[in-house]
C-alpha positions in Angstrom: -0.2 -23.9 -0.8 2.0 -26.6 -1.9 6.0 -27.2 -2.3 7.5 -28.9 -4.7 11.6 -29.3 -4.8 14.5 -30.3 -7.3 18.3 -29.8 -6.6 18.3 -26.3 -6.0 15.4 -25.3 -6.9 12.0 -24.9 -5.0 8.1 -24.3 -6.7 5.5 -22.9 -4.7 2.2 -23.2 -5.8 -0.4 -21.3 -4.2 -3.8 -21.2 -4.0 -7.0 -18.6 -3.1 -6.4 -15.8 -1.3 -2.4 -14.4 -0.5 -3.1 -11.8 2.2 -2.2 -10.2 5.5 -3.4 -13.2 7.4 -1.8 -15.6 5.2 1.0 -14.7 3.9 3.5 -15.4 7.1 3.0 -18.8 6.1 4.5 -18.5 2.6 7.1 -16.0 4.2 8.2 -19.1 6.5 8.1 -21.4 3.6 10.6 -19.6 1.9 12.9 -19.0 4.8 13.0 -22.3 5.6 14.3 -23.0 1.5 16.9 -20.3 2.1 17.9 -22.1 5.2 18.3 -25.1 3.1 20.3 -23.5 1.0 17.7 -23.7 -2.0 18.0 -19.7 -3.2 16.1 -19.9 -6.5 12.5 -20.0 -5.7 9.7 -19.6 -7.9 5.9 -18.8 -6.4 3.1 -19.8 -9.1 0.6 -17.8 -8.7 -1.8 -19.0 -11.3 -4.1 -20.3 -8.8 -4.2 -17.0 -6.3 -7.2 -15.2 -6.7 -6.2 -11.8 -4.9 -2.8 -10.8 -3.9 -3.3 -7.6 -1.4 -1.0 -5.1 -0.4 0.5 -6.4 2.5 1.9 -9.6 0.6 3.7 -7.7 -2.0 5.7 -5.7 0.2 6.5 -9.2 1.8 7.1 -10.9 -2.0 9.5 -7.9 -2.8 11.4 -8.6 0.8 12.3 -12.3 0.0 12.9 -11.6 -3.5 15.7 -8.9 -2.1 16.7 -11.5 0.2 17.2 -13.8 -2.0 19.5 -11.6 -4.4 21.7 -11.1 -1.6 22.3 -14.6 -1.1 22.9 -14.7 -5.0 19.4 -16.6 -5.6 16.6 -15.3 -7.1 12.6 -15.2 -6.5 9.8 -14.7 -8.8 6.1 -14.3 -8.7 4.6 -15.6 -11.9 1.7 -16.8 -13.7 -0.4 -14.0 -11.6 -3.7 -13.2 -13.8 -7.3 -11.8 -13.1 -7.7 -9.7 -10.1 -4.1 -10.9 -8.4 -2.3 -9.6 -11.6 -3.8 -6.2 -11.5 -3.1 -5.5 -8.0 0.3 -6.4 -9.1 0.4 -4.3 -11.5 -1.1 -1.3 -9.8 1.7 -1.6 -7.1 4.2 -1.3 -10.3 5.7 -4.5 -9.2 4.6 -6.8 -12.0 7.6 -6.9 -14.2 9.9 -6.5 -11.3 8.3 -9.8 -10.0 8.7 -11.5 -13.6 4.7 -11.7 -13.1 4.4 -12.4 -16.9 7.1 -15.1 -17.4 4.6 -17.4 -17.1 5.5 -19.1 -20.4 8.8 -19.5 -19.5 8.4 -21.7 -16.3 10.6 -24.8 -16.2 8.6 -26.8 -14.2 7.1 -29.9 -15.9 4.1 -31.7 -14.3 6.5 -34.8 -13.2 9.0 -32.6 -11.5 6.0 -31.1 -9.5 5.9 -33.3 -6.5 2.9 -30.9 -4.6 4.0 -31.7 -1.3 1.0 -29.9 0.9 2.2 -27.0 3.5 1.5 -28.0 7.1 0.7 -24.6 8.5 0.1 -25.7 11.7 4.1 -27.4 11.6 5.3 -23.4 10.4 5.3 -22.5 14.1 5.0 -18.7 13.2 6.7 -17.0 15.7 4.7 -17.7 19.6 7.9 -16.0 21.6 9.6 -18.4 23.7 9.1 -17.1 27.5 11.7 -18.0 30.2 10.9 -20.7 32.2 10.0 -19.5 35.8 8.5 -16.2 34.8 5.3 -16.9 36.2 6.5 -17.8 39.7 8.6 -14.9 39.7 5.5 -12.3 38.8 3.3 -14.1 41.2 6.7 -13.1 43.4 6.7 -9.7 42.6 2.6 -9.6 42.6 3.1 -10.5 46.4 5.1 -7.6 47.2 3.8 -4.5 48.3 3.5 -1.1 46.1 5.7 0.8 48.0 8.0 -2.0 48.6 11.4 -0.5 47.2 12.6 -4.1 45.6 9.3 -4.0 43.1 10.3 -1.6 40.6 13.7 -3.4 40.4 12.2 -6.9 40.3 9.3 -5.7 37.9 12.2 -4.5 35.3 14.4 -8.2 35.8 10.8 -9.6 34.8 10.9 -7.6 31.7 14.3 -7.7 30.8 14.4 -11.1 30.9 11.5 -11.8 28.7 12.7 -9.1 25.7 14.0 -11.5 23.3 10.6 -13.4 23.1 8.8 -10.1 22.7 11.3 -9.4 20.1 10.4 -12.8 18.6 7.0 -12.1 18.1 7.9 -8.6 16.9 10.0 -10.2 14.0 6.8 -12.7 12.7 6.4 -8.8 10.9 9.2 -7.9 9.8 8.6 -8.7 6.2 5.7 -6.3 6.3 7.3 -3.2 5.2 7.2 -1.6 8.9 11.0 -1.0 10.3 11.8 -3.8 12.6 13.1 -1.5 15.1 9.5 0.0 15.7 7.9 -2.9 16.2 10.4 -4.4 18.3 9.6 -1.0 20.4 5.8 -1.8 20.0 6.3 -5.3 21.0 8.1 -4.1 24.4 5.2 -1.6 24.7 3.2 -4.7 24.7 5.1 -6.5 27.0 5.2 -4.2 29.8 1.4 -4.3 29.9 1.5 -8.0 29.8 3.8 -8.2 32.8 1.6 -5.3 35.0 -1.3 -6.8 33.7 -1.1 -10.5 34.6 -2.8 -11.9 37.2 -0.7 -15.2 38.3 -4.1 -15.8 40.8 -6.1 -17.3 37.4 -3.7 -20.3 37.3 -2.4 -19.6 33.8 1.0 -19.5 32.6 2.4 -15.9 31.9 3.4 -16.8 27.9 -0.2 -17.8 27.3 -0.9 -14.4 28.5 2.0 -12.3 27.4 1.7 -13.7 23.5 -1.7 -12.6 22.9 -1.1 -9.3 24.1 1.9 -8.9 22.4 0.4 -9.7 19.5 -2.7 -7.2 20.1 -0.4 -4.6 20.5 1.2 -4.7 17.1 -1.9 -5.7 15.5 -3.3 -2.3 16.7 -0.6 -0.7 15.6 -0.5 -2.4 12.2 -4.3 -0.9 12.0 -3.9 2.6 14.0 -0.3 3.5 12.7 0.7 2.4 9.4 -1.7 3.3 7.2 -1.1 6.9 5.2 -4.8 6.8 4.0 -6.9 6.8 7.1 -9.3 3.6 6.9 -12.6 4.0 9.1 -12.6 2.0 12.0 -16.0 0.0 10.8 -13.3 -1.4 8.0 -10.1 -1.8 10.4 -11.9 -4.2 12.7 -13.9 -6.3 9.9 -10.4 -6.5 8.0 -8.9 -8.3 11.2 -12.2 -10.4 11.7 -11.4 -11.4 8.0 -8.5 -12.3 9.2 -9.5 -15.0 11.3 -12.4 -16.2 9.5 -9.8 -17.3 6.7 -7.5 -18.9 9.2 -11.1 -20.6 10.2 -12.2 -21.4 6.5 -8.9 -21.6 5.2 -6.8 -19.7 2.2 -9.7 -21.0 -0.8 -12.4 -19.5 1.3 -14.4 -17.0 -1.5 -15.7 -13.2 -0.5 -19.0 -15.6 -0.5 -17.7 -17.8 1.9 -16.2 -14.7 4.3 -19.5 -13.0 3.7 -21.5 -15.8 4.9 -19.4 -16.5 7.9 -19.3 -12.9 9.3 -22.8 -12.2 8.7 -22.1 -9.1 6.5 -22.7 -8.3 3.1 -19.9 -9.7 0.0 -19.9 -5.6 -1.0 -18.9 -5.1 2.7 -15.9 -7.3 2.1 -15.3 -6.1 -1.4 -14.7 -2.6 0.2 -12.3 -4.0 3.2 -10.5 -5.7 0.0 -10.0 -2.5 -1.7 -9.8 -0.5 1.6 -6.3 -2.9 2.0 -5.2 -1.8 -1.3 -6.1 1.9 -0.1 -3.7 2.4 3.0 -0.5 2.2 1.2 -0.8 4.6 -1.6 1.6 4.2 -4.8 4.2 6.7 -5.4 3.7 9.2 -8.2 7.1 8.3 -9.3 6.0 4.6 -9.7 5.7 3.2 -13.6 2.7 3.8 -15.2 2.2 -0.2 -16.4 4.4 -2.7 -18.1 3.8 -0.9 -21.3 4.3 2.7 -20.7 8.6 2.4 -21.2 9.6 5.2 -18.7 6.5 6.8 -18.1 5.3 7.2 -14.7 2.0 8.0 -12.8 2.8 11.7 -12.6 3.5 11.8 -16.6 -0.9 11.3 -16.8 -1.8 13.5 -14.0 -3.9 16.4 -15.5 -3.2 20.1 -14.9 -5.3 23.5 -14.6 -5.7 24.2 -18.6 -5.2 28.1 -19.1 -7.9 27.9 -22.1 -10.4 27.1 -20.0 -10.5 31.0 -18.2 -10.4 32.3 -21.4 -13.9 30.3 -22.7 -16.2 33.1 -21.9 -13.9 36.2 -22.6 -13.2 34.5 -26.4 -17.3 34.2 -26.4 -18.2 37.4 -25.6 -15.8 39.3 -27.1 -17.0 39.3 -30.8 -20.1 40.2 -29.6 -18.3 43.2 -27.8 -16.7 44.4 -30.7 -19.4 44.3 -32.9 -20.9 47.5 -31.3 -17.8 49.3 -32.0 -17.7 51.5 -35.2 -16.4 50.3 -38.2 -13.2 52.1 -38.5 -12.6 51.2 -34.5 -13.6 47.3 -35.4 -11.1 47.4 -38.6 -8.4 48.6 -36.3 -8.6 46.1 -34.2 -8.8 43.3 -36.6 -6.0 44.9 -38.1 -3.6 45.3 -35.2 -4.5 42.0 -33.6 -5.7 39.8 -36.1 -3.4 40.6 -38.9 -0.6 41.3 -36.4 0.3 45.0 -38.6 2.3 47.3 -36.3 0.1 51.4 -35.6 2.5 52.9 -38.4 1.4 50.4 -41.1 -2.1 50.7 -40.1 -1.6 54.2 -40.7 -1.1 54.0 -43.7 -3.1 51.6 -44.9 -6.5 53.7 -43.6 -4.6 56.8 -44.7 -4.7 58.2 -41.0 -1.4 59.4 -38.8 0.2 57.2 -36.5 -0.5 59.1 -33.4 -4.1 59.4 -34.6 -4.2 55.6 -34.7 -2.9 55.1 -31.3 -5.7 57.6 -29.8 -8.2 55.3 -31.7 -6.6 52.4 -30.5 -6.6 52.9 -26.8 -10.7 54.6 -27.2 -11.1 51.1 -28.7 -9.7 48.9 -25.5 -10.9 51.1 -23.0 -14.8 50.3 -24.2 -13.9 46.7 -24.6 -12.5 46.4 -21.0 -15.6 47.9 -19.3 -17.9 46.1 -21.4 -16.6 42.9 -20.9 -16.1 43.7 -16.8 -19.9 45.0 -17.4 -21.0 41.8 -18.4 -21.0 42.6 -22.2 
């Protein structure tokens, strides 16, 4: 990923894979342009060879943000793979994904200034100094010491904010912040009863981790309206740290060869990604389709299709009728003529036409429920 910057204006290029795992990085990219007070933002995607899920929930946040601060953000120059995944989340046009031709950005204005993601500092929670001497405090208390519980929730009281820190590193992800700030406290009550001041460590090299576990779990146990099989869940978030390993250019070859699986194993964890948050059938039906949506080509029960064998074996039925009985028939429902005309045109009464007529169903019914 790389940055380059004009008055008021910001271009960022990326490059390989824009996914879960990465795209926090871009997200703090772009704050930190809207905290400059650059607004207009344009994210090249020429280069990105797969765009999941996760990051376009996160490209459709800054873009709103950025509207409300009376900027805008765009995602063009998307193509291959990345374009289609675009376009299957009905985003595409939304994200000017096709305004390629129309970027204002001229090699010599293009400084490429590289993105330090190790300088991002994505969101580590900042613990309160003296936590860990006062846990190895209350660790030195007894169970039924009346001052524990009370001690136990100034511990955790005190160290909410950070756990709400950490639970914000999300909150472009689609989830509501409130519920992972409650996921994040979840996780920092374990952390507190489950630290063990005797190891020597310090409680936010504890706590962050398990923080971090805990709405990672959730993210893979909670959020997902198509159920994922576990197998996939935990190579997806192995994945994840091989391309923090391998960085954001690393192939499916590259990822295949560094797990030890198979590249059609993580083909299907790509696709399972794209899986968990199904479209709505509501959603546009492609850039193309004016105001056609999904539903518009879902397919329907056809009523022909009960009435295939009944059309085939009825002229077989009414073959065996006589010949007056058949004539009357093709008369009344063939040539649409009402019993009086067909009276008169065999030279027969009406009533005696109606007695013919019913004779005439009666067989066909029970031949037809016979089996012909």
């Amino acid at each position: 990923m790389t940055l380059s910057s004009r008055p008021r204006e910001s271009l960022v290029e990326l490059d390989g894979v824009l996914d879960y795992a990465s795209v926090p990085y871009l997200r703090q990219v772009v704050y930190e342009r809207f905290d400059s007070g650059c607004h207009d933002i344009t994210v090249d995607a020429a280069r990105a060879r797969l765009i999941d899920a996760a990051s376009i929930k996160v490209l459709l946040y800054l873009q709103q943000r950025a509207e409300k601060a009376g900027g805008r953000l765009r995602v063009t120059g998307a193509r291959g793979i990345a374009l289609t995944a675009l376009e299957i989340a009905g985003v595409a046009k939304e994200l000017d994904a096709y305004a390629y031709a129309d970027l204002d950005w001229p090699e010599a204005d293009r400084d490429r200034t590289p993105v330090d993601s190790a300088a991002l500092h994505i969101g580590h929670g900042h613990w309160p100094v003296g936590v860990t001497e006062l846990i190895g405090q209350l660790d030195a208390l007894a169970p039924d010491d009346p001052r524990r519980a009370r001690r136990r929730d100034e511990i955790i009281a005190m160290c909410l904010p950070a756990a709400r820190n950490l639970a914000r590193r999300y909150a472009g992800s689609g989830e509501p912040v409130g519920d992972l700030v409650q996921v994040a406290s979840l996780g920092l009550v374990k952390a507190v009863d489950g630290f063990d001041p005797a190891r020597g460590l310090e409680f936010g090299a504890y706590a962050t981790p398990t923080v971090a576990g805990e709405l990672k779990r959730y993210f893979r146990d909670r959020t997902s309206a198509v159920r994922v099989p576990r197998r996939l869940q935990e190579l997806r978030l192995e994945m994840g740290k091989a391309r923090e390993e391998l960085g954001s250019t690393a192939t499916v070859a590259d990822l295949a060869a560094h797990l030890g699986v198979g590249e059609a194993e993580v083909a299907e964890v790509i696709t399972a990604g794209h899986m968990q948050h199904p479209m709505s059938i509501d959603a546009s039906a492609g850039p193309e389709s004016d105001d056609a949506t999904i539903a518009d080509g879902v397919g329907g029960d056809d009523p022909g299709f009960g009435l295939v064998d009944l059309r085939v074996s009825l002229p077989a039925v009414i073959s065996s009728l006589p010949e007056r009985e058949q004539r009357i028939i093709a008369l009344r429902f063939y040539g649409n003529l009402s019993q009086s005309e067909i009276a008169a045109r065999l030279g027969l009464s009406q009533m005696h036409i109606s007695r013919l007529l019913t004779h005439a169903l009666s067989f066909l019914r029970r031949r037809l429920s016979e089996g012909g």
